[in-house]
N, C-alpha and C positions, 0 to 999 in steps of 0.2 A: 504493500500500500504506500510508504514512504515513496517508491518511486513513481506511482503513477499521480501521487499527489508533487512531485516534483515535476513530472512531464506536463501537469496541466498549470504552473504556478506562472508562466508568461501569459493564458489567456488567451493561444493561438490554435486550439485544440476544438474542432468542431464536434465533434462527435467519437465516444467511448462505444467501442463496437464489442458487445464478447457474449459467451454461453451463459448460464446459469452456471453451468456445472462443464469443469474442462473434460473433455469427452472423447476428442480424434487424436490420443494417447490412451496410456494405462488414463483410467478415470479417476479426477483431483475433485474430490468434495470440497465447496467452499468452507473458509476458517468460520467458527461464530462473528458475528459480525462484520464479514466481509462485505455483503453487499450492502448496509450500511452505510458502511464507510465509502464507500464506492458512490451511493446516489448522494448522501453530502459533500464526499468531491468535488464530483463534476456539477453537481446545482452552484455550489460556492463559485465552480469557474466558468459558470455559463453554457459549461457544453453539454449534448446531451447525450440520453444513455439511450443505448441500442440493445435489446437481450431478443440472442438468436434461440429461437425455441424449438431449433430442426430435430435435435437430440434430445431435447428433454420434456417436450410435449407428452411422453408417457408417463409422465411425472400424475397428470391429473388434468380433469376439465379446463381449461384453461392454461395448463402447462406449467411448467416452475414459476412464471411469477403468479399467475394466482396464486397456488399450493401456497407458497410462501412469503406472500402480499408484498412482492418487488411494486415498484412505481416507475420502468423507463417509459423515454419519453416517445420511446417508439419501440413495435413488437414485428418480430420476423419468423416464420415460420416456413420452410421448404415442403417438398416431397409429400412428406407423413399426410399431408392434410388432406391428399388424393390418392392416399391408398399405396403409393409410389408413382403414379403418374408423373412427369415434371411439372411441378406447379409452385406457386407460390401467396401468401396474404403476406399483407403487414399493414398496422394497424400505427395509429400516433395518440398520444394525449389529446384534450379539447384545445389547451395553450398553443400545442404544435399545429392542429388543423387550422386553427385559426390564421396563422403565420404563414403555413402554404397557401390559403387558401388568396391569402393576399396578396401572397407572391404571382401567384396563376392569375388574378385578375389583372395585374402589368406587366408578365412577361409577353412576347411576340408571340403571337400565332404558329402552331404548322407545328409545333416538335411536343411530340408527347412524352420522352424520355424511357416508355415501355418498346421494348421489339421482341423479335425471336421467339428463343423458347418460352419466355412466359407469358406469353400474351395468352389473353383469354380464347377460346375456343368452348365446341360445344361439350367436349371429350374431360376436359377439365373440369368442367361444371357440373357435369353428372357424375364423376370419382367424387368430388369436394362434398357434393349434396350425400351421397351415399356413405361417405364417410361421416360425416360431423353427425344425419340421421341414423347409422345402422350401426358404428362402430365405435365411435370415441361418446361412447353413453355412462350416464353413472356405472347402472349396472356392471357394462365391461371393464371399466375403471378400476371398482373392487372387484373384480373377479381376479384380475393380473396383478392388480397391489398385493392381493393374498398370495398366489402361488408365487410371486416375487419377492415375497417374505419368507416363505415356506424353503424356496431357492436359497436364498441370502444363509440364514439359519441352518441348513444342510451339510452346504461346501465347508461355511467354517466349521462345523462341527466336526467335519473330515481333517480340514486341517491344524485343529486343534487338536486330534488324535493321534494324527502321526505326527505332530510337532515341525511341520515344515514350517521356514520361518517366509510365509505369504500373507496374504488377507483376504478380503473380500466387501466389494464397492457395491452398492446400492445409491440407483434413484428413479423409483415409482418404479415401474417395470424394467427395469432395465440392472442387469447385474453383471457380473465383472470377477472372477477371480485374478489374482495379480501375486506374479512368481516374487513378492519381495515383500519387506516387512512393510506396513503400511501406520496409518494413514499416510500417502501422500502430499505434501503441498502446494508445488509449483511442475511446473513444466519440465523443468530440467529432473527433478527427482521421476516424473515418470516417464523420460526417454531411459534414465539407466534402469528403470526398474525392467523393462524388455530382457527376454530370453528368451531366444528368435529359437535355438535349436532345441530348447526345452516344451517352451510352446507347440514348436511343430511336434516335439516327441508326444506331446497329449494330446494335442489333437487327432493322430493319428490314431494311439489308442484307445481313445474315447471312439472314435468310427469302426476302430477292430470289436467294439461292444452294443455297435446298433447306435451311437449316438454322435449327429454331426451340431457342429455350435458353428456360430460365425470367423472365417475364416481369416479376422484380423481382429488383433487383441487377444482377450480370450472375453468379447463380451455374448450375452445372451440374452434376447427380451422376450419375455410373456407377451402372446399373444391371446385377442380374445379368445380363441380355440384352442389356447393350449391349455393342456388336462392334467392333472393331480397327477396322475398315471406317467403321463411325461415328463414329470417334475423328477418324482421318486426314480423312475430311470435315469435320470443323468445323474444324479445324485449319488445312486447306487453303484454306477460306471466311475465316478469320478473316484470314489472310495476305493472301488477295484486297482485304479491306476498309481493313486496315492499310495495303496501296500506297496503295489510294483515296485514302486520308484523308491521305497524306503525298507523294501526287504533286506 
């Protein structure tokens, strides 16, 4: 925090762009008061806060900042929110609307600043509808926050048995074991915490027992469909491999 409050102390700093939760690494839970300190930063310095909610919208209905009553001053969300289609929303404060909206009534005509892949289409619209209606509902919410607890609870309990010195990351559905002692805090502690030939060695064995996980990291997210049943199986496989590894 000392440095991003030194990065914003000239004033020249538009905009604070970041995750809830750092996530395209081993996965860093924020400190207590992290984001905190974060939205009274950048308000003291005028700039405003960006929270990207690609990765953490399975956090809960509204994603890590609701769950956790963030206030940026604008919200971005990819992919997930169509199912996987390429798509995208983002949302602003009333203060921020206001401010564009002022903006758009005096800039030139003719440039809309949207192209390409995200523009609206009919194909988007019906993923986005069918998702926010069929699938990101309470109900599935607690369905996956449980078996993502039930997950979380599992792995450590494994690695607490065989005493390997790892951990295990949670946030909303989405879980993480990690070849190193943890918690994590910054960026750099989760590029060393990687063990590229370890990793691939469990992954591997975890598929010699019927169970494939995501092929970068070692993370895993509950889906609505996924079943108690597929919980305790990986659970059970990871157990099997954890002897392995420590016979």
């Amino acid at each position: 925090m000392p440095a991003l409050e030194a990065a914003l102390r000239d004033g020249d700093i538009a905009c604070v762009i970041t995750e809830p939760v750092l996530t395209n690494s081993c996965m860093v839970l924020p400190d207590h008061g992290f984001h905190d300190a974060l939205r009274r930063l950048t308000r003291a310095a005028g700039t405003l806060l960006l929270i990207d909610e690609t990765h953490t919208v399975s956090t809960g209905p509204g994603g890590y900042a609701r769950k956790h009553g963030l206030e940026p001053d604008l919200f971005v969300l990819g992919k997930p929110i169509a199912g996987g289609v390429p798509a995208s929303v983002w949302g602003m404060s009333e203060n921020v609307a206001a401010r564009y909206a002022a903006y758009n009534s005096q800039k030139q005509p003719g440039y809309s600043g949207m192209g390409t892949t995200l523009s609206a289409n009919p194909l988007q619209f019906a993923a986005m509808r069918a998702t926010l209606e069929e699938v990101m509902t309470e109900e599935n919410y607690d369905h996956m926050d449980h078996l993502a607890r039930r997950l979380d609870a599992g792995l450590t309990a494994v690695i607490d048995r065989y005493r390997l010195p790892w951990h295990v990351a949670r946030v909303g559905a989405r879980v993480e074991f990690i070849c190193a002692p943890g918690p994590l805090r910054n960026g750099g502690e989760a590029e060393t915490a990687h063990a590229p030939e370890l990793e691939a060695a469990i992954h591997v064995a975890l598929v010699n027992r019927g169970v494939l996980i995501a092929p970068f990291h070692n993370m895993m997210l509950i889906s609505p469909a996924t079943s108690a049943s597929q919980v305790n199986r990986l659970i059970t496989a990871f157990d099997a491999v954890a002897a392995r590894l420590t016979a």
